[in-house]
N, C-alpha and C positions, 0 to 999 in steps of 0.2 A: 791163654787166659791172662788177663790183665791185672794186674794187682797195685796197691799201695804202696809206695818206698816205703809206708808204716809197718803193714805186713812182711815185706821181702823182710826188713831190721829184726822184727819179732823172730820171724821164722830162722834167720842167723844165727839171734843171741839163743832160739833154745838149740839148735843144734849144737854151738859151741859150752853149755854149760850142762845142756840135761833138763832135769825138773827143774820149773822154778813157777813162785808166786806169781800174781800177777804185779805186786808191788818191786820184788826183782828184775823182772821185764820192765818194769818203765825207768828201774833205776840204772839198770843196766844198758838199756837200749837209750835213753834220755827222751822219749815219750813220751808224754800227760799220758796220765793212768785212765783217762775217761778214752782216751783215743789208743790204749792198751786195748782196754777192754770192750771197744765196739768190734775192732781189729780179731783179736781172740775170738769173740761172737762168729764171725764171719770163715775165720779160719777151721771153727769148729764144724761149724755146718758143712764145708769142704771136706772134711775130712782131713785136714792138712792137721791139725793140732789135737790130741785128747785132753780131756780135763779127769782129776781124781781126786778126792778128799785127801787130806792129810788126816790121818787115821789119832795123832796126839790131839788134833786140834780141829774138831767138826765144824767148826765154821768157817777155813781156810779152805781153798785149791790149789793144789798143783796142775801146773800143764808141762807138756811136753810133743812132741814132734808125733804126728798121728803115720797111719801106713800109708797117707794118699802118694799121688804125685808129689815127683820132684819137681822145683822150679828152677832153681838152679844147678849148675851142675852137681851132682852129687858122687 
């Protein structure tokens, strides 16, 4: 399967940090958050990424690394 250097960056920075917003992914990754969050979209639908409320704050998401495939080595 083919993917975006956008994606591969995404799918790195959550392995190496965990949970994160989608606003820590573009800070961390150095992203545009509009090209975060199409990214996320897509990875979601794969199964590659979960999304979960932050439970203090109902209007945020956390994501984090879903069960799918690996893409790179893991």
């Amino acid at each position: 399967m083919d993917f975006a250097k956008s994606s591969e960056l995404i799918l790195n920075v959550l392995d190496s940090h965990g949970k994160l917003s989608q606003k820590q992914i573009a800070n961390r990754s150095k992203i545009p958050k509009r090209t975060v969050r199409y990214n996320l979209r897509q990875l979601i639908e794969k199964g590659l990424v979960r999304e979960s409320l932050v439970w203090d704050d109902l209007r945020q998401k956390q994501f984090e690394r879903g069960a799918g495939f690996c893409l790179i080595q893991c």
